[in-house]
Backbone bond lengths (Angstrom), bond angles and torsions (degrees), N, CA, C in turn:
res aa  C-N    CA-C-N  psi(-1)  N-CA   C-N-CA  omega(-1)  CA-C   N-CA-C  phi
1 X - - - 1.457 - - 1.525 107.77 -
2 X 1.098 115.72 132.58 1.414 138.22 -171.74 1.372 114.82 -90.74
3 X 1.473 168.08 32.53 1.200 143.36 -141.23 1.484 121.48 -79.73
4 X 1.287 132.99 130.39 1.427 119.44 -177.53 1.371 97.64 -140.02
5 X 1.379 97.94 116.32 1.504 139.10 -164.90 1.697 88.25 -78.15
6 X 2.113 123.46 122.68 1.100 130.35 -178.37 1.485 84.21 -93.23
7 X 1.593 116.40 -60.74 1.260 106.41 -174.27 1.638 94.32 -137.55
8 X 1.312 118.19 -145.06 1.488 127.27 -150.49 1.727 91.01 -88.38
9 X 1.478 112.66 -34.76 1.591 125.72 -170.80 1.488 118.60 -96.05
10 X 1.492 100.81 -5.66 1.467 101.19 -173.73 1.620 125.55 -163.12
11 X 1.326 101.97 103.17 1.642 100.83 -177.77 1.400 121.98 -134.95
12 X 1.319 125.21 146.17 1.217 137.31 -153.87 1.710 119.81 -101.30
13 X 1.353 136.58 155.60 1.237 109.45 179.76 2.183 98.41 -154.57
14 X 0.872 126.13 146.62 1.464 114.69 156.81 1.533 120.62 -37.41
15 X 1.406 121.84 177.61 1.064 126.19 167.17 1.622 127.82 -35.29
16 X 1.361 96.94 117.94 2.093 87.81 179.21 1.665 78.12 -108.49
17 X 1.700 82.62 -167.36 1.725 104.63 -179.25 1.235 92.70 -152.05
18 X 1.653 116.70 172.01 1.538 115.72 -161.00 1.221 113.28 -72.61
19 X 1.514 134.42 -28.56 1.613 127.76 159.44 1.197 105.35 -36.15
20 X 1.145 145.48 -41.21 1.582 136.63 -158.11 1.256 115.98 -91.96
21 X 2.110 113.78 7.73 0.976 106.24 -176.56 1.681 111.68 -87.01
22 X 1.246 116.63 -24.69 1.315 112.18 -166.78 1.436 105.39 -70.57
23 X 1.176 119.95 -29.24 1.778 137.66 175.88 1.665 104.25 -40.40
24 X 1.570 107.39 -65.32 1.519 132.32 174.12 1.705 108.82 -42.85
25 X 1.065 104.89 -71.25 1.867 115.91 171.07 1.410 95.55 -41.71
26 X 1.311 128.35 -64.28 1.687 105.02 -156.81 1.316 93.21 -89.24
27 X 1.020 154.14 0.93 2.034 141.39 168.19 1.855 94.06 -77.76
28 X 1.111 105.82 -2.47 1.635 97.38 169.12 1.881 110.94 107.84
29 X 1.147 106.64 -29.03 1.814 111.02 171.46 1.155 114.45 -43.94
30 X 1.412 111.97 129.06 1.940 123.04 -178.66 1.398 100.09 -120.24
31 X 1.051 131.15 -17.38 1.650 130.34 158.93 1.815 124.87 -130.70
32 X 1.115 101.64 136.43 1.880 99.94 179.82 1.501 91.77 -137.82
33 X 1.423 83.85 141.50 1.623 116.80 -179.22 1.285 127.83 -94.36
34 X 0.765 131.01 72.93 1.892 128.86 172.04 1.623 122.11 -33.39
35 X 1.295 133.25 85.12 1.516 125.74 -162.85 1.644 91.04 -110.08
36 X 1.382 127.19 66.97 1.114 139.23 -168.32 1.382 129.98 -150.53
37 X 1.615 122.51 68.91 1.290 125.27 -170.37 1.788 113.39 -23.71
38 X 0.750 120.06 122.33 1.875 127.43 167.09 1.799 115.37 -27.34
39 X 1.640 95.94 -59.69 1.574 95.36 163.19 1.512 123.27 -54.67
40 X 1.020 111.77 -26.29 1.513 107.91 175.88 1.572 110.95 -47.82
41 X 1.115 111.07 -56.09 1.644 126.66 -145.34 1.348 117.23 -128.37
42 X 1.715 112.95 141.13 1.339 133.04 -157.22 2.259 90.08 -37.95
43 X 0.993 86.78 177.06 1.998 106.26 -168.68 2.086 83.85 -88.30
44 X 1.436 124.57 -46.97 1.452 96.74 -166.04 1.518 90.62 -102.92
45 X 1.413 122.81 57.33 1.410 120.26 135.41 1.104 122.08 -149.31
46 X 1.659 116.10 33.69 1.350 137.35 175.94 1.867 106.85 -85.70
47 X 1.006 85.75 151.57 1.904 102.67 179.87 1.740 113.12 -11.19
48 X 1.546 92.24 -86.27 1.257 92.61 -157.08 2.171 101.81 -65.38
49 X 1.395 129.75 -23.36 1.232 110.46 165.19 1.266 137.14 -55.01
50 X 1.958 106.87 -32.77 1.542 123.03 163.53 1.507 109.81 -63.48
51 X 1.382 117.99 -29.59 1.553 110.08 -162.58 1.710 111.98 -96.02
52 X 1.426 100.84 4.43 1.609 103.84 -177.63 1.424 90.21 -98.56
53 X 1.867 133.83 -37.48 1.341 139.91 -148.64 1.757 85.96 -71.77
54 X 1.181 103.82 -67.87 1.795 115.47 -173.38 1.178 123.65 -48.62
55 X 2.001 123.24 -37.49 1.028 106.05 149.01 1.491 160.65 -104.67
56 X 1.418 94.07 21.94 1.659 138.55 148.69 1.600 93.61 -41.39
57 X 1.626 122.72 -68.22 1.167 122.77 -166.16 1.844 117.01 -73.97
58 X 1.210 101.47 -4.65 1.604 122.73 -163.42 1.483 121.94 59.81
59 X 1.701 92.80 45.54 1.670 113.20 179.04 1.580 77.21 -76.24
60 X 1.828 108.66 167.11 1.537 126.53 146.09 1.354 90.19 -97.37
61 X 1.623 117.64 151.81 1.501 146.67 -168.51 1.654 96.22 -143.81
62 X 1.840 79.13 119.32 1.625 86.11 170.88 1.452 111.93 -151.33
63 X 1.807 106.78 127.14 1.294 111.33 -162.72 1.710 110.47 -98.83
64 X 1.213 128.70 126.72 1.036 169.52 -151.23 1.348 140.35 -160.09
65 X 1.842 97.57 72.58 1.527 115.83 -158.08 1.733 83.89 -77.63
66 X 1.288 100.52 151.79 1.438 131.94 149.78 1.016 150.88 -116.68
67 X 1.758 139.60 94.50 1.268 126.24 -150.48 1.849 103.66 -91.55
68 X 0.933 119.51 124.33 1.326 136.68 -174.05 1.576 89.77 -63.13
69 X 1.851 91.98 128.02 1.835 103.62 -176.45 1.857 98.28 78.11
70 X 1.248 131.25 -25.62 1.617 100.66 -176.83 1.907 101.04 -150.32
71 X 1.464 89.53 80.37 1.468 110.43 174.49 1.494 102.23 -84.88
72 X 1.336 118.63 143.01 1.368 130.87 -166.10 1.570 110.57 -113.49
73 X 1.908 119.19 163.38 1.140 84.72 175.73 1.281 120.27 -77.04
74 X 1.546 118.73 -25.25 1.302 108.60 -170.69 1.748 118.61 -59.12
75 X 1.555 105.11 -14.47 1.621 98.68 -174.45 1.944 96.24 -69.88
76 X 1.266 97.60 -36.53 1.674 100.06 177.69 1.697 116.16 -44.42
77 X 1.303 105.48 -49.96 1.076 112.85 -177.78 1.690 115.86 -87.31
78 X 0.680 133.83 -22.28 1.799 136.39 153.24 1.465 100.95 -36.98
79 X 1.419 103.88 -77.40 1.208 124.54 174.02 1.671 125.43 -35.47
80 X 1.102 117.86 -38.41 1.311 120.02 166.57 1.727 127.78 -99.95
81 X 1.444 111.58 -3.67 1.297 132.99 165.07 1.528 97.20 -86.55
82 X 1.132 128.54 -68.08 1.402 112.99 178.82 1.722 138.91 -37.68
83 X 1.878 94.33 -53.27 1.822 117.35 139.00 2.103 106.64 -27.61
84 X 1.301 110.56 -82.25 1.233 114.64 -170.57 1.140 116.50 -52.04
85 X 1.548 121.27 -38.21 1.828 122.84 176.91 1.246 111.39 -69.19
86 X 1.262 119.10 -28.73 1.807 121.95 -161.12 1.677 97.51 -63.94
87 X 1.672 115.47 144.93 1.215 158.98 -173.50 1.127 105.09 -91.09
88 X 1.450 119.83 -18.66 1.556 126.83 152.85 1.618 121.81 174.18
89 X 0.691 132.55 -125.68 1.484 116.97 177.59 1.859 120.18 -79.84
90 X 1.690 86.81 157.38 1.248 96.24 -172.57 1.867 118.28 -108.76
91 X 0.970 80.28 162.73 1.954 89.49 177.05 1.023 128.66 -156.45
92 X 1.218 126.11 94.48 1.534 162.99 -142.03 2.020 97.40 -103.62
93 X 1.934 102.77 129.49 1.116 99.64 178.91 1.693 110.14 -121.63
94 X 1.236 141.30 -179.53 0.655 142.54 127.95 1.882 135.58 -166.46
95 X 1.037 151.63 -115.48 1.568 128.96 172.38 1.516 114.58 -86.83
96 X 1.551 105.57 -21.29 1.063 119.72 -178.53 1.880 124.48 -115.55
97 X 1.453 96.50 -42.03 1.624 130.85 -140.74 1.593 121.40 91.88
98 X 1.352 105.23 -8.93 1.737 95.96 -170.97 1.325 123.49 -43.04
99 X 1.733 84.37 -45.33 2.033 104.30 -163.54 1.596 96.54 -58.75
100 X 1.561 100.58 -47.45 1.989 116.37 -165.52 1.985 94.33 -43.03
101 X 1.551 108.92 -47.16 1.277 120.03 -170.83 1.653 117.66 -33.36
102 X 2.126 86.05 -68.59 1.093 107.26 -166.19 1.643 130.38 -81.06
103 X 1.094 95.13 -0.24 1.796 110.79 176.89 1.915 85.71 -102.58
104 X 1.034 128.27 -38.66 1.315 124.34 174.34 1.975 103.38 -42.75
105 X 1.524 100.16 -77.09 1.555 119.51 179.37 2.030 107.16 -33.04
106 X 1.591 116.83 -45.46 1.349 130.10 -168.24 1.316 102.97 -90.42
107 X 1.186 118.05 -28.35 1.626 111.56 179.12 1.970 103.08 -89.07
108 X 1.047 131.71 8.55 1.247 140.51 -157.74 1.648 113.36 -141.41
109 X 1.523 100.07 -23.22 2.436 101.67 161.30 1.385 88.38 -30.11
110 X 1.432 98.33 135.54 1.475 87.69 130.10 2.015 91.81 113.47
111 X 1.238 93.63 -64.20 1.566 100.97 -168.41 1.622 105.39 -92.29
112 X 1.140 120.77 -6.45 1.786 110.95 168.72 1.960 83.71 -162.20
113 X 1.588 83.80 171.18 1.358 115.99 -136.78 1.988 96.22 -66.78
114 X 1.079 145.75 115.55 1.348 137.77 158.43 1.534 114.43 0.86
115 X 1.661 123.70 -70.92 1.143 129.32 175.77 1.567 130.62 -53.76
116 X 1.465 99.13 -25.29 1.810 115.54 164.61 1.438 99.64 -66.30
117 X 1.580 116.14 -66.50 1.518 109.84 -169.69 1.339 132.85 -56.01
118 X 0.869 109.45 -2.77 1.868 142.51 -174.85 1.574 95.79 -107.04
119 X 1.237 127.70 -84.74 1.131 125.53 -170.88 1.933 112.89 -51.58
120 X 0.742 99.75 -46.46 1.657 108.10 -162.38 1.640 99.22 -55.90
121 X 1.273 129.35 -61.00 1.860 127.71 142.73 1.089 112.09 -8.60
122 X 1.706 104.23 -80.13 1.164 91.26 -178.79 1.669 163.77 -9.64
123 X 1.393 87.02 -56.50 1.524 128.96 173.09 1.602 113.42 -43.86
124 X 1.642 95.87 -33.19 1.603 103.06 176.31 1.591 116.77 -125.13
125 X 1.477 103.85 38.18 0.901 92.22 -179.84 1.775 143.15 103.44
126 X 1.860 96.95 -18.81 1.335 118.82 -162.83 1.574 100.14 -106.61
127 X 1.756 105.77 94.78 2.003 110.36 163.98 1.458 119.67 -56.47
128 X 1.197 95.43 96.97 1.769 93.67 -177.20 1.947 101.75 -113.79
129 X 1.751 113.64 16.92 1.033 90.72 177.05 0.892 139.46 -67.93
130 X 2.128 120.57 -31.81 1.538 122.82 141.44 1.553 112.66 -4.53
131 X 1.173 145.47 -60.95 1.071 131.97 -177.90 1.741 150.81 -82.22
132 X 1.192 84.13 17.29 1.619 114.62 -171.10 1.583 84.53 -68.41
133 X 1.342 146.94 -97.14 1.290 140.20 -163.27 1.509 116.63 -32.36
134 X 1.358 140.66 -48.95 1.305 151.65 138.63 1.487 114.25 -21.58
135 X 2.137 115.57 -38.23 1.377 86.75 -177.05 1.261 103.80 -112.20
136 X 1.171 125.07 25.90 1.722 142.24 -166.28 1.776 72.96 -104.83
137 X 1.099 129.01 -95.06 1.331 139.96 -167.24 1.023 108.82 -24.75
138 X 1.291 140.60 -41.98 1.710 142.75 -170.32 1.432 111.68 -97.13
139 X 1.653 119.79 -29.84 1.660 120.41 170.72 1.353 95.35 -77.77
140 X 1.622 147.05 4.14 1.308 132.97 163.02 0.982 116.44 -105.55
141 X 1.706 127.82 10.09 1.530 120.89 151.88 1.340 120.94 -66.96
């Protein structure tokens, strides 16, 4: 398990599996996010098997498929209601972290600087410059 900390409240990682949940609980995470359609991924690391493991541990589990290329707003907003409900930090999964990234970057126009949201990915790896016009466009609503 990989964790890469976006900020102090929120970091993203590739695929875990339910061993990696108790890991998550003690680094301090009170909610993890699944941004991982079901078809994607083997049957015992689909939703509802991750979401019984996590709250076994008294993780909150919150599913939040993402189709790569056609993020919605409501996934935006899941995504940042979940951020806002969490009891303390969050940890967002998906095949990579990209998706975790980029709904991170779209749920976040607006409130820090374009070049942070771009850069801060970066850091691990995640090209989100494609999206600089998208987050220029949405911090000017």
């Amino acid at each position: 398990m990989d964790i890469r900390a976006l900020t102090p409240t929120y970091a993203v990682s590739p695929q875990i599996d339910p061993t990696d949940l108790p890991a998550i609980k003690a680094a301090g995470f009170t909610t993890v996010i699944n941004n991982r359609p079901d078809g994607e991924i083997p049957h015992d690391l689909q939703n509802d098997q991750m979401s019984r493991a996590a709250q076994a541990l008294g993780l909150t589990f919150v599913t939040n498929p993402l189709i790569p290329g056609n993020f919605t707003h409501d996934n935006i907003a899941v995504q940042a209601a979940a951020l806002a409900g969490s009891t303390g930090p969050v940890f967002a999964y998906c095949a990579s972290g990209n998706r975790c990234s980029i709904v991170w970057a779209l749920m976040n126009a607006g409130q820090m600087p374009t070049d942070d949201l771009i850069g801060i990915p970066a850091r691990f790896g995640y090209r989100l410059d494609h999206l600089r016009p998208t987050l220029d466009a949405l911090a000017a609503k």
